[in-house]
C-alpha positions as CSV (number, residue, x, y, z in Angstrom):
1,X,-11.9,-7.0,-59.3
2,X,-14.6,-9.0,-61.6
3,X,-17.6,-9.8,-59.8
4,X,-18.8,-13.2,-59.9
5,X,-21.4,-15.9,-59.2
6,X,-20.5,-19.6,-57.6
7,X,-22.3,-22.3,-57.6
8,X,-22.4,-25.3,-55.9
9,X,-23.7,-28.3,-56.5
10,X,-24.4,-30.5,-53.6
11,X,-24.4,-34.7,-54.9
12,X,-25.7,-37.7,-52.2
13,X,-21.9,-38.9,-52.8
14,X,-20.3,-35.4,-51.1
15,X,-18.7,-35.6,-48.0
16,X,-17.5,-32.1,-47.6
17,X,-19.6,-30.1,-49.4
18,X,-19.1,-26.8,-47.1
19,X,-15.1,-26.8,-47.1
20,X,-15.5,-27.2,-51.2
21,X,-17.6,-24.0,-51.0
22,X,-15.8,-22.5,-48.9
23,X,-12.4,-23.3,-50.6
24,X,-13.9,-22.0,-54.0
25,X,-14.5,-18.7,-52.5
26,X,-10.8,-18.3,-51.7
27,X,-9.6,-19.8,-55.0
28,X,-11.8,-17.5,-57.0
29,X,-10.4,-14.3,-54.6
30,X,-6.6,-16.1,-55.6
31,X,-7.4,-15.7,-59.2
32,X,-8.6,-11.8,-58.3
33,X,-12.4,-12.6,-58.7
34,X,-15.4,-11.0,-55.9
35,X,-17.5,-13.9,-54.9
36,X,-20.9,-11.5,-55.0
37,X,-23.2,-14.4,-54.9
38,X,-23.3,-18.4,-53.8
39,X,-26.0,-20.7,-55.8
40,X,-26.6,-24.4,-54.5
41,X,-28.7,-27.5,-55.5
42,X,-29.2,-30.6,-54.1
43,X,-29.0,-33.2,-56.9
44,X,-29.0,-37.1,-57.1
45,X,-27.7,-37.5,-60.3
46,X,-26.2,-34.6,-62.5
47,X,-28.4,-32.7,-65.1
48,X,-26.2,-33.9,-68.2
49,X,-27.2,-30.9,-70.6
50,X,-26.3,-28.1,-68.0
51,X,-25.0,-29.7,-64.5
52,X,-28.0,-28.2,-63.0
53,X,-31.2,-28.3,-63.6
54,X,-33.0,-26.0,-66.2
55,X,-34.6,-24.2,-63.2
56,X,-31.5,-23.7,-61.3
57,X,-29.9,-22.3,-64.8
58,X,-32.4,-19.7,-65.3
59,X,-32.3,-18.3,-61.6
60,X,-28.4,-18.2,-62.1
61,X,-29.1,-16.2,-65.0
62,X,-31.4,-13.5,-62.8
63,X,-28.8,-13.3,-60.2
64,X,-26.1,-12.8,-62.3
65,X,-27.7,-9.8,-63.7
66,X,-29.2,-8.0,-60.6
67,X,-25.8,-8.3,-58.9
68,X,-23.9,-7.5,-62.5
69,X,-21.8,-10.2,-62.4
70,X,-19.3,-10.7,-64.9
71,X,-18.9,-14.4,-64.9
72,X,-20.0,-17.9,-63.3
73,X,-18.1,-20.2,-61.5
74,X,-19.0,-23.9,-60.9
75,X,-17.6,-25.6,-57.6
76,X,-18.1,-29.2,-59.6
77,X,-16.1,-29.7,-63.0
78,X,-18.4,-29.9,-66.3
79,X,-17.8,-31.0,-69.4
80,X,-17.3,-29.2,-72.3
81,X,-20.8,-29.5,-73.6
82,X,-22.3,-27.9,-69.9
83,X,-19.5,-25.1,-70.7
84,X,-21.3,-24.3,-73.7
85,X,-24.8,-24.7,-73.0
86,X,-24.7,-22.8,-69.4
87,X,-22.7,-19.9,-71.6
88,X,-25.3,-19.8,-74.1
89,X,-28.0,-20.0,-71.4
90,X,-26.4,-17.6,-68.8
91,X,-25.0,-15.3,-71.5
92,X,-21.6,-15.4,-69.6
93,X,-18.7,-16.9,-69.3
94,X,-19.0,-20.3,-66.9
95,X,-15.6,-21.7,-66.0
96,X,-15.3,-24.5,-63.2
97,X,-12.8,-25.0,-59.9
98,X,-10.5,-27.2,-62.3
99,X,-9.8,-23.7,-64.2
100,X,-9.1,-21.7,-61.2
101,X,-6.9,-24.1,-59.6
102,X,-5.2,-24.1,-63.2
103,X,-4.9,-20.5,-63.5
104,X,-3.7,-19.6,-60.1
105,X,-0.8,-22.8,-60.9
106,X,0.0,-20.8,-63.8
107,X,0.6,-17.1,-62.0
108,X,2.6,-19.1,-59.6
109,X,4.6,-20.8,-61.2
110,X,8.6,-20.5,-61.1
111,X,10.8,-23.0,-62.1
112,X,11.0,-24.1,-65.9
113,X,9.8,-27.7,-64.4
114,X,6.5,-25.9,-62.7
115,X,6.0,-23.8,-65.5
116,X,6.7,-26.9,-68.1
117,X,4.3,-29.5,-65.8
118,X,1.4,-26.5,-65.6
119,X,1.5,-26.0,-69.3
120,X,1.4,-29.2,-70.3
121,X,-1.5,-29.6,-67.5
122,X,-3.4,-26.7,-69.3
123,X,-2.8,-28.2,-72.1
124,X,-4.6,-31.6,-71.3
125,X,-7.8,-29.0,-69.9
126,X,-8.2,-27.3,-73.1
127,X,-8.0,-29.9,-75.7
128,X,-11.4,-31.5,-75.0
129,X,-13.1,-27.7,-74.9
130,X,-12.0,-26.6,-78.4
131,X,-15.3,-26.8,-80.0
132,X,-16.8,-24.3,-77.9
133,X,-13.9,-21.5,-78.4
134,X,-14.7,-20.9,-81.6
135,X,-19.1,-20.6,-81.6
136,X,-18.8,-17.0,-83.8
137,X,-17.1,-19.2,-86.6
138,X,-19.3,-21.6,-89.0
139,X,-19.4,-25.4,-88.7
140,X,-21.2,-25.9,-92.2
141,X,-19.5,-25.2,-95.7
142,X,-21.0,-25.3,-98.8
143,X,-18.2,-27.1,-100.8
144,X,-17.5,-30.3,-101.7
145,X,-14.4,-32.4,-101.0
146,X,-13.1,-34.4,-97.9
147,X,-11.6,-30.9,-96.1
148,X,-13.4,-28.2,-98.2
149,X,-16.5,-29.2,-96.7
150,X,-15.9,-28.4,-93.5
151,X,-16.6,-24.5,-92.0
152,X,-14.2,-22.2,-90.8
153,X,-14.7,-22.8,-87.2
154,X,-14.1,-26.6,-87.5
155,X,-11.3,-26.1,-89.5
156,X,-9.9,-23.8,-87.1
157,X,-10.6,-26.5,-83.9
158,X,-8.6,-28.9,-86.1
159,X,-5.3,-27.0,-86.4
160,X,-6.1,-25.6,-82.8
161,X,-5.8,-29.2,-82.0
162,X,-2.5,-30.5,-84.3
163,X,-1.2,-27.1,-82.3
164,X,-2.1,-28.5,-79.0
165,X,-1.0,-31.9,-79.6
166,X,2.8,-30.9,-80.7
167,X,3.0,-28.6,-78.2
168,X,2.3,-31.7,-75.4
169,X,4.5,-34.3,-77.0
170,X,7.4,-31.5,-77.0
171,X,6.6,-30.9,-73.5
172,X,6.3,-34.4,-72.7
173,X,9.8,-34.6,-74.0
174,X,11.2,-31.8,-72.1
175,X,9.8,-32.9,-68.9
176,X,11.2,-36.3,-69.0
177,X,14.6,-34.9,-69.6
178,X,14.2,-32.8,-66.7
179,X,12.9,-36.3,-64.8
180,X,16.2,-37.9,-65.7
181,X,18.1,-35.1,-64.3
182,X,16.0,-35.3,-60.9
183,X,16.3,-39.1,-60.8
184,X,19.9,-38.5,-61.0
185,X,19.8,-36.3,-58.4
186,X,17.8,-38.6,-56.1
187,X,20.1,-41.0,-56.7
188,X,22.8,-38.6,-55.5
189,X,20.9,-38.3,-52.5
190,X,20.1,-41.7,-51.9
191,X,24.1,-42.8,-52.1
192,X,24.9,-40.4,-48.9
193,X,22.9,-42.2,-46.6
194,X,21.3,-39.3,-44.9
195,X,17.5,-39.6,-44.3
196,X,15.4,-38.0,-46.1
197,X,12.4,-36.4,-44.5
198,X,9.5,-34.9,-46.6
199,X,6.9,-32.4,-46.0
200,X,3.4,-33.2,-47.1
201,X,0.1,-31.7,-46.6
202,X,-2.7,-29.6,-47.6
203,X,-1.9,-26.5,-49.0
204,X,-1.9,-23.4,-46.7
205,X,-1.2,-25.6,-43.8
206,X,2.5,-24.2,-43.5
207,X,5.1,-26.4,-45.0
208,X,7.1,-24.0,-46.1
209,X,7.0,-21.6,-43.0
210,X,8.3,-25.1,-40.8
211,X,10.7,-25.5,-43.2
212,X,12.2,-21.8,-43.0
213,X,11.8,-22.6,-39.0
214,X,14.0,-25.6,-39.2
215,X,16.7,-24.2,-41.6
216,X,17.2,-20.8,-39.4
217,X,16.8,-22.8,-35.7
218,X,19.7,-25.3,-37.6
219,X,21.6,-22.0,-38.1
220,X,21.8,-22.1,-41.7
221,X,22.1,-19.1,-44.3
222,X,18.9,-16.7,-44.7
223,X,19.1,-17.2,-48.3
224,X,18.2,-20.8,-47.7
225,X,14.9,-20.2,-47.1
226,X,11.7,-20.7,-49.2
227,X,9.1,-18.1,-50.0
228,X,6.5,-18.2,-47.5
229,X,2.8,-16.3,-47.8
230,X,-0.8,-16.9,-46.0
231,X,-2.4,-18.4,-49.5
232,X,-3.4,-20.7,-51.2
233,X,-0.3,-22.2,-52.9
234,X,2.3,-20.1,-52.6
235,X,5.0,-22.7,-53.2
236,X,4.8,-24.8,-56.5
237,X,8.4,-26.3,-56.8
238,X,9.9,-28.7,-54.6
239,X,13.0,-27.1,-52.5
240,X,15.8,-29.9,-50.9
241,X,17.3,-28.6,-47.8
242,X,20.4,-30.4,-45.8
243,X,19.9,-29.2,-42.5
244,X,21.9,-30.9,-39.4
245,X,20.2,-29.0,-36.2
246,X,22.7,-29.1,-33.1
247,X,22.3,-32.6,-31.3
248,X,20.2,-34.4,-34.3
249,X,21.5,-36.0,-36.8
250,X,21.7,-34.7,-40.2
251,X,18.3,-34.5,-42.7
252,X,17.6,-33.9,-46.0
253,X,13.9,-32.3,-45.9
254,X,12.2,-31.0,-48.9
255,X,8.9,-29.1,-49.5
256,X,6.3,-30.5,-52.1
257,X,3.5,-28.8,-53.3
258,X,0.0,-28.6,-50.9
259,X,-2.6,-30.9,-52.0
260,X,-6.5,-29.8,-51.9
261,X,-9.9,-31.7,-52.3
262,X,-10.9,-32.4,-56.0
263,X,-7.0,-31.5,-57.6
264,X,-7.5,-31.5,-61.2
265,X,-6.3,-35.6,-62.4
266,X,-4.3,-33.3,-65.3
267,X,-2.1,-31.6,-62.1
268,X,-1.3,-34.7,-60.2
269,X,-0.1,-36.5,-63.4
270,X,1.7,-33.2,-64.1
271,X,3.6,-32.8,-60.7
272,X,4.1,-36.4,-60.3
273,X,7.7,-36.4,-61.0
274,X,8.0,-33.5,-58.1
275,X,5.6,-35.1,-55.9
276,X,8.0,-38.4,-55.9
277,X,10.0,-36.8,-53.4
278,X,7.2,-37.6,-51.0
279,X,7.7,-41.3,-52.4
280,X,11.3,-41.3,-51.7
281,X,11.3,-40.2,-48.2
282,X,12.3,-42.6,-45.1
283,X,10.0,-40.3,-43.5
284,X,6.7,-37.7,-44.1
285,X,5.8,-34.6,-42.0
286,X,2.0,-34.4,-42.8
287,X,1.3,-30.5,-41.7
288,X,-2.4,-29.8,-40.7
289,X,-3.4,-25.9,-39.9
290,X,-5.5,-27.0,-36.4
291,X,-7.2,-23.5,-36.4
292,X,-8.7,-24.8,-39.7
293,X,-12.6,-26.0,-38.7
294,X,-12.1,-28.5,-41.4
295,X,-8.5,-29.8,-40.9
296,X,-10.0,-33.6,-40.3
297,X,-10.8,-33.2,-43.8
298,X,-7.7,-31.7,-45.5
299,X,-6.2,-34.8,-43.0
300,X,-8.4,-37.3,-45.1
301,X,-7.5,-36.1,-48.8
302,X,-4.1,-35.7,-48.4
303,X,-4.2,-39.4,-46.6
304,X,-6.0,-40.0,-50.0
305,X,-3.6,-38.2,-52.2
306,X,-0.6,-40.1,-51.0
307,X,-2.0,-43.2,-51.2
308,X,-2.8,-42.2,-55.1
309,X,0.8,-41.7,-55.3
310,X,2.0,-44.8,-53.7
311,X,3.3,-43.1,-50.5
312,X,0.6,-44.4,-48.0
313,X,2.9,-46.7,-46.3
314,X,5.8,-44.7,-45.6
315,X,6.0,-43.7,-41.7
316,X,4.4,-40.3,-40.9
317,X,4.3,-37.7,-38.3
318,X,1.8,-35.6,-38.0
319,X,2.3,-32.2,-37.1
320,X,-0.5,-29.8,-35.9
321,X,0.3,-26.4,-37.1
322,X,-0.3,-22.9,-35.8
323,X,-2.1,-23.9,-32.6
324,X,-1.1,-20.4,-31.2
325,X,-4.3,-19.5,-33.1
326,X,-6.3,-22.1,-31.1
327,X,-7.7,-20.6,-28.0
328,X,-7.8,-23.9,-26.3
329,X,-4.4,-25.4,-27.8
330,X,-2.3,-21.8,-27.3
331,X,-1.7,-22.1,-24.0
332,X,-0.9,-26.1,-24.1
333,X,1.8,-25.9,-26.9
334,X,4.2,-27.8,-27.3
335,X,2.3,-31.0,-27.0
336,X,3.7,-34.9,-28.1
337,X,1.5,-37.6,-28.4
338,X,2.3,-40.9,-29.9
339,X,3.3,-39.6,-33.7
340,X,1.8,-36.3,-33.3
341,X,2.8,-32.8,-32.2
342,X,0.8,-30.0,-31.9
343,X,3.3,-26.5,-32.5
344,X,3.6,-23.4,-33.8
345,X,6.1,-22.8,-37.2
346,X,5.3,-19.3,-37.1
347,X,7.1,-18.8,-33.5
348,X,8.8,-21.2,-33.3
349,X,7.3,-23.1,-30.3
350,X,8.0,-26.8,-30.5
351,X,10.8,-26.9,-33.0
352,X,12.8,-28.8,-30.3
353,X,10.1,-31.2,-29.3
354,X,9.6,-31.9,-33.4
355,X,12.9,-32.9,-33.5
356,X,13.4,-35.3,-31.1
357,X,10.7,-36.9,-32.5
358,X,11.7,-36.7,-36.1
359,X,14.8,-38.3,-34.2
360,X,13.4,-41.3,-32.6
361,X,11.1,-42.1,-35.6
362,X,14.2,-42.3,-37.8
363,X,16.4,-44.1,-35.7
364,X,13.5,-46.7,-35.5
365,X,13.7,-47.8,-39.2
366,X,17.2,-47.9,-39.0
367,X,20.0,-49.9,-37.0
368,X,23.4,-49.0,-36.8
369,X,25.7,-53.2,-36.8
370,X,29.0,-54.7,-38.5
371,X,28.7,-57.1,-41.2
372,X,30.9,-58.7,-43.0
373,X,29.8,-59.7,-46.9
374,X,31.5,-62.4,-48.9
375,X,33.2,-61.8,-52.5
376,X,31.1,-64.0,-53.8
377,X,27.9,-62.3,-52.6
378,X,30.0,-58.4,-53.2
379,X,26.7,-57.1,-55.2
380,X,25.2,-56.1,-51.8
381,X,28.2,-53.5,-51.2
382,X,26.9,-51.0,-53.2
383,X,23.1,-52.1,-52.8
384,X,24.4,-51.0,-48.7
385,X,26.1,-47.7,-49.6
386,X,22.9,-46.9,-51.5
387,X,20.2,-48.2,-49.1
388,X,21.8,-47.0,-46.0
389,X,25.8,-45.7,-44.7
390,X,28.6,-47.2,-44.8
391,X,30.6,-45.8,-42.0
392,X,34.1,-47.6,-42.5
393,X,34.9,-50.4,-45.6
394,X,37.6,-52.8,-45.0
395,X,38.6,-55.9,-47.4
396,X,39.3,-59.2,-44.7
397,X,39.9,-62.6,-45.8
398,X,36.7,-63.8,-45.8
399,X,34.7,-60.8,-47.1
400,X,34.3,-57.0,-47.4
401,X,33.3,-55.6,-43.5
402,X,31.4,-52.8,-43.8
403,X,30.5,-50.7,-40.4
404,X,26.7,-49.1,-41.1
405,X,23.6,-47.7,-40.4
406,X,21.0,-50.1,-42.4
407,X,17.5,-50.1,-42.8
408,X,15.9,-52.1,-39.9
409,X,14.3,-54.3,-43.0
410,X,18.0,-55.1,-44.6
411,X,19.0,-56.0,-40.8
412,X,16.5,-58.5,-40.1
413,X,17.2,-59.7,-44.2
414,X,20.8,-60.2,-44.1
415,X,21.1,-60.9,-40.5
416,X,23.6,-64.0,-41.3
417,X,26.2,-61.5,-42.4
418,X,26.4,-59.8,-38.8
419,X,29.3,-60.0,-36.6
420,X,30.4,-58.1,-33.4
C-alpha cells in the first residue's frame, strides 16, 4: 500500500473542517493509499502559487521524506498551476480529494451509464491539467511557422486535447441516448400510478442495506437485492425495486448514489440524469448513520445537495440508521417521531414502524374521489392516468368518470369535476 501525506487546509469559510479530514483519510485508504502523516494550516485567503504557504510547502517536503512517502494528497482542490508547482517543490506527486473521489468512482463503477457518466467526469478533470503531464517534453522550438514553432510537449497537450474533446462530445452523445431511454422508462413508471419512493443520503449511511431489508421483509426474490458493503460508495447505479410489503400498499423505491461534502461539480453534472430519480419521487427517505459523530453534517450537505438538484421541496422522511450501534439509542429502537424514525437496516428492527409511516406520508399527498371530466375538457384523462390512478373509466353522457387516486394538489385544482 503507497504511503502518503494529507494535508488540510483549514479556511475562515469551513464549517466542517474535521469530518473533511477525516473523510480524506478513508477515501485515500478506498483508493488503497496509508495515510502516514496529516499536515494542516490555518489560512484566510489561499496561497495562489502553491495553496499553502511557501513555509508549509517546504515542511511537507521534510515529512514526506522522513516518513518515505510516496505521494501528497490535498483535502482542498487546487488548480492545475498548484499541481505543478507543489510537484516541482515536493518532488512528488500532489493529487487532491476531487481525484480520489474520481478514481474510487472509476474502480466502482458497473453499468455502461456509470462507467459512461465517470468517464466523461474524468474527462472534464483532466482537460484543464494537460500542461503539466507533459514537463519532460519542450515548450520552445526553434522553427519558424504558425505550428512548427511550437515544442514537442505543447504540441503533444494540443492533440491530448482534440483527443479529450472528441472523446466528451461522443460521450455526451451516448449518455443522452441512454437519458432518453431512462426518461422513457420514468415515464413507464409514472403512467402506473404507483408511488415512487426514493432513497437519498450520504454515502455509507445504508441505503442500499434498507433497501435489501425492504425487498426480503416484502418477500421478494434474493436476487433482487443490491450489493451492499461497509464503504465508501459501494453502490454507483441507481436500482428500481417494486416492492408491495403485506398490508402497504405497493412502492416503487430506488437507490441513488450517496452524496459527500465537497463532490466534485464534474460528478453531480455527470450523475444528474441518475440522480433525477430523487427528483421524480412523491417521496424521499434521507438515510443518516446516527453512530456517525458527524451525521448533523452529512444531514446538512445532502439537504444542500438536493436542493442543488431541485428536490428540496419534495416531502422527506428521515430515517436514523444503525442505532443498534448507539449505546444510548440500542435499547430505545424502534422510535417514531414526527417524520423521523430511528432503526436498524442491518437487523431489521423497525422495518414495520418505517412503513407505516412511509404509509401515512403517502396517503397524505394523495386522495382517493370520483370525478367526472367533460369531452370537451378530455385532455385531463390522460394528464390523470399519468399524475395519479385511475381505478375504473367509464364514458356517461356528460363526460368520462374516472374513479382515482389523485394528487391532493389536482384535488383541490379540479375540485369542480367531483361527484359522489
Amino acid at each position: 500500500m503507497k504511503k502518503v501525506i494529507l494535508v488540510g487546509v483549514e479556511l475562515s469559510s469551513d464549517d466542517n473542517f474535521e469530518m473533511a479530514l477525516l473523510e480524506l483519510a478513508s477515501l485515500a485508504k478506498a483508493c488503497g493509499r496509508e495515510p502516514a502523516g496529516v499536515i494542516t494550516q490555518s489560512l484566510d485567503t489561499v496561497n495562489k502559487p502553491f495553496y499553502i504557504g511557501p513555509g508549509k510547502v517546504q515542511e511537507v517536503k521534510e515529512r514526506a521524506e522522513e516518513l518515505m512517502a510516496e505521494e501528497v494528497i490535498f483535502n482542498n482542490t487546487l488548480s492545475p498551476l498548484q499541481i505543478r508547482n507543489l510537484q516541482k517543490e515536493i518532488g512528488l506527486p500532489v493529487e487532491d480529494r476531487t481525484f480520489l473521489i474520481l478514481q474510487i468512482f472509476r474502480e466502482r463503477a458497473r453499468s455502461k451509464e456509470a462507467m459512461l457518466q465517470v468517464e466523461a467526469a474524468s474527462l472534464q478533470y483532466m482537460l484543464p491539467r494537460l500542461a503539466g503531464m507533459h514537463d519532460a517534453l519542450g515548450r520552445q522550438g526553434g522553427t519558424t511557422g504558425s505550428m512548427s514553432n511550437r515544442g514537442a510537449g505543447e504540441k503533444k497537450i494540443e492533440l491530448d486535447r482534440r483527443k479529450l474533446e472528441h472523446r466528451l462530445s461522443e460521450l455526451g452523445r451516448e449518455l443522452k441516448e441512454i437519458g432518453q431511454q431512462r426518461t422513457t422508462q420514468r415515464k413507464k413508471r409514472t403512467r402506473s400510478g404507483i408511488p415512487r419512493v426514493a432513497l437519498v443520503g450520504y454515502t455509507n449511511a445504508g441505503k442500499s442495506t434498507l433497501l435489501n431489508a425492504l425487498v426480503e421483509y416484502s418477500g421478494q426474490k434474493e436476487e433482487k437485492k443490491v450489493e451492499a458493503q461497509d464503504m465508501l460508495f459501494a453502490t454507483l447505479d441507481t436500482t428500481v425495486r417494486q416492492i408491495t410489503p403485506e398490508g402497504c400498499h405497493t412502492i416503487l423505491l430506488s437507490d441513488t448514489v450517496g452524496f459527500i461534502s465537497g463532490l466534485p461539480h464534474q460528478l453531480v453534472e455527470a450523475f444528474h440524469s441518475t440522480l433525477e430519480e430523487a427528483l421524480y419521487a412523491d417521496l424521499l427517505l434521507q438515510v443518516v448513520d446516527c453512530s456517525d459523530t458527524h451525521h448533523k453534517e452529512h444531514v446538512k450537505v445532502t439537504n444542500e445537495t438536493l436542493k442543488e438538484l431541485g428536490a428540496g421541496d419534495i416531502p422527506m422522511i428521515y430515517v436514523y440508521n444503525k442505532a443498534d450501534k448507539v449505546e444510548e439509542e440500542a435499547g430505545r429502537i424502534p422510535r417514531v417521531s414526527g417524520d423521523r424514525i430511528t432503526m436498524s437496516a442491518q437487523d431489521g428492527t423497525g422495518l414495520c414502524e418505517l412503513l407505516d409511516l412511509i404509509e401515512k406520508k403517502l396517503t397524505e399527498q394523495y386522495r382517493e374521489c370520483d370525478m367526472v371530466i367533460p369531452y370537451n375538457d378530455a385532455a385531463l384523462v390522460p394528464y390523470f392516468q399519468q399524475q395519479g390512478s385511475v381505478r375504473q373509466l367509464d364514458y356517461e353522457e356528460d363526460g368520462t368518470r374516472l374513479h382515482l387516486v389523485c394528487p391532493e394538489k389536482d384535488y383541490q385544482k379540479y375540485e369542480k369535476y367531483l361527484v359522489g
